[in-house]
N, C-alpha and C positions, 0 to 999 in steps of 0.2 A: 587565432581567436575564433573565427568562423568554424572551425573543425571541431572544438572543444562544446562550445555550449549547447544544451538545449537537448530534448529528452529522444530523438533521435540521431544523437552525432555516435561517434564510436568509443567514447570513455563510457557510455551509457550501456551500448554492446559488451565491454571487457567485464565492468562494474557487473553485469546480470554474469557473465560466463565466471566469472570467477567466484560469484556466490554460488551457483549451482553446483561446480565441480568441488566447492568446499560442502558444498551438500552432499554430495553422493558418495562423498569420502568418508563421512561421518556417520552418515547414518544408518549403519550398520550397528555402529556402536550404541548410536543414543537410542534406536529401536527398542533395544533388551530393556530401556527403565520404563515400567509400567505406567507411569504419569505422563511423562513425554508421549506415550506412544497413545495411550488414552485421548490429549488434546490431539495428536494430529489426527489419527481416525475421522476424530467429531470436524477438526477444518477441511477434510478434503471432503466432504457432501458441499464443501462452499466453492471449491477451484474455479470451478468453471462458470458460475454466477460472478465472483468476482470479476473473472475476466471478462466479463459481460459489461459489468459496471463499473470498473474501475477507473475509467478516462471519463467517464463523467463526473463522477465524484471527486476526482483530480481538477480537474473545469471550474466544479464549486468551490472546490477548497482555495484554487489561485482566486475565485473572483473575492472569496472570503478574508483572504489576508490582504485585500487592498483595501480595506476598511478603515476609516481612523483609529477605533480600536484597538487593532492590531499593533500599528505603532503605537499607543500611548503604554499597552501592556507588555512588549517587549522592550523598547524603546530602539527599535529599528527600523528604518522604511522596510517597506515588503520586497521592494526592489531588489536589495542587499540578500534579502535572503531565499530569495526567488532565484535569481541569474549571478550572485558573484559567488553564495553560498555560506553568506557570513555566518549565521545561525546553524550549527553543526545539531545540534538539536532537530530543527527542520527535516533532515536529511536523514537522522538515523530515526526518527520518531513516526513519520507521517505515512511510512505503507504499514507500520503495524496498527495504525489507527485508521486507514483506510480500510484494512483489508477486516477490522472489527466492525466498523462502518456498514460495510458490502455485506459482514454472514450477518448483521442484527437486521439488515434491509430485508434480506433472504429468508430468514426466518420465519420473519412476518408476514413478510407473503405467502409463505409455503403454510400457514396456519389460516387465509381465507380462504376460503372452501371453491369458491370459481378460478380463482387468481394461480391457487396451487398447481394445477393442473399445465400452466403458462410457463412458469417459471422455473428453470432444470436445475 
């Protein structure tokens, strides 16, 4: 159990390697449709801000779902779906909304004129 959980053990390692390797497999193919390729363009000026920001905003999203809230509108503790994974939603939902999170952060910063110059 101690080997399995938590976002540095090695199903976390496999989980990233094997999204990657189904990325570099593909994307060759998905390149050629001009929509596809349009949106990644515009996200990769964010890669590397995200990477910047991304464990923090991680940080606030856990302290965010231990909210009453949260259970009353899911109806699950945060617990379950923090460490057991009950909410598969959670899991497949929350780096595409972090990582929208992180380029609308980025944006905006990159639009105040002293601040631009800080932020890569």
């Amino acid at each position: 159990s101690y080997l399995f959980k938590g976002y540095e053990k090695l199903p976390s390692y496999l989980y990233a390697a094997g999204v990657f390797l189904f990325i570099k497999e593909v994307s060759g193919d998905v390149m050629r449709w001009k929509s596809v390729r349009f949106v990644i363009e515009r996200m990769a000026k964010y890669t590397f801000v995200t990477y910047l920001m991304h464990w923090y905003l991680m940080e606030m999203f856990l302290d965010m779902f231990h909210a009453n809230w949260f259970t009353n509108l899911f109806g699950c503790a945060p617990i379950d779906v923090l460490t057991i994974g009950a909410n598969l939603w959670y899991r497949l939902l929350t780096p595409f909304l972090l990582y929208a999170v992180c380029m609308g952060i980025a944006w905006v910063l990159r639009k105040i004129p002293l601040v631009k110059y800080i932020v890569p």
